[in-house]
C-alpha positions as CSV (number, residue, x, y, z in Angstrom):
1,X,-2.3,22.8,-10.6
2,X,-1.5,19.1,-11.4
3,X,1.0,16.7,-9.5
4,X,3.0,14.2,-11.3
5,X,5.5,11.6,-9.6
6,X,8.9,11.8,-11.4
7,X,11.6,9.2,-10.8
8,X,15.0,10.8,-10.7
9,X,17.6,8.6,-12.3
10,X,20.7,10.7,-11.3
11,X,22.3,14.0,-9.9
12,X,21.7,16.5,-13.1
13,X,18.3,15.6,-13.3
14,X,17.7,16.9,-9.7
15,X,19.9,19.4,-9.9
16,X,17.5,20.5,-13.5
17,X,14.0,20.1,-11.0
18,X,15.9,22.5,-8.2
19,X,16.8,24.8,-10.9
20,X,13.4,24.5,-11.9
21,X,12.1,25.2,-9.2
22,X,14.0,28.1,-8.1
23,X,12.3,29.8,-11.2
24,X,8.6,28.9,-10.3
25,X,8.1,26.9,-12.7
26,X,7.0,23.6,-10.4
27,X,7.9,23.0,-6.7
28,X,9.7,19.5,-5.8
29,X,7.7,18.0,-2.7
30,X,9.6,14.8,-1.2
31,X,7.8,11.5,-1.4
32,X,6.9,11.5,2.2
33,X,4.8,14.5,1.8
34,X,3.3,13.7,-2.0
35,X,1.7,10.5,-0.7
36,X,0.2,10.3,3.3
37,X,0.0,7.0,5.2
38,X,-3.1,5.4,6.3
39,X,-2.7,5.6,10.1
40,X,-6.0,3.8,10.5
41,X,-5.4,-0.2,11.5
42,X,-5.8,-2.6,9.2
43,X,-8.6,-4.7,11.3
44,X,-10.2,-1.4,12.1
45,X,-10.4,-1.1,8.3
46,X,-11.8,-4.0,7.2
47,X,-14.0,-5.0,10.3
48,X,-17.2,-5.8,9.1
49,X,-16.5,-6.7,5.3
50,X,-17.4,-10.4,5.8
51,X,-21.2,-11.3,6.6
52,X,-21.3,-13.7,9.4
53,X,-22.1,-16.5,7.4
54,X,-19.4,-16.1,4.9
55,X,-16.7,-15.9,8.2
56,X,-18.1,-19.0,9.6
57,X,-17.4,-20.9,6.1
58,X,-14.4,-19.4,6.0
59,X,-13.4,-21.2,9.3
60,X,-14.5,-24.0,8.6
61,X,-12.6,-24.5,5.1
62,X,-9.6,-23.6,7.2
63,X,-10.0,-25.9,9.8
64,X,-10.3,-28.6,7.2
65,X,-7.2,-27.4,5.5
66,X,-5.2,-27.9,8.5
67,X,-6.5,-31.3,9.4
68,X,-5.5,-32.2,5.6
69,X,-2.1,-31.0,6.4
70,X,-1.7,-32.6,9.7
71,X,-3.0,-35.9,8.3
72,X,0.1,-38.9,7.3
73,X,0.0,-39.2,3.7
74,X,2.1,-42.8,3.5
């Protein structure tokens, strides 16, 4: 079995996939079910992708950023 995402563009064309589906030929599964949410955190997911090194330059081309920004430029 295959599952395809199908964007329904009016009333007949849903009213086709129930009719559809009330001859098993496919099943309609609403969006919240075809495609689960990560419940996982976004730091939890990405902790650890950066070597220390790399971070550290990382903070320091930022710092230098925002000294550039808070510097008067007349």
């Amino acid at each position: 079995m295959n599952t395809a995402v199908v964007e329904i563009k009016n009333e007949v064309a849903y009213s086709f996939l129930r009719d559809l589906e009330r001859i098993n030929v496919l099943r309609v599964i609403k969006r919240d079910q075809a495609v689960p949410k990560s419940k996982q955190k976004l730091s939890d997911r990405f902790s650890g992708c950066l070597s220390p090194e790399r971070s550290d330059e990382l903070q320091h081309e930022l710092s230098q950023m925002r000294n550039e920004w808070s510097r008067d430029t007349c």
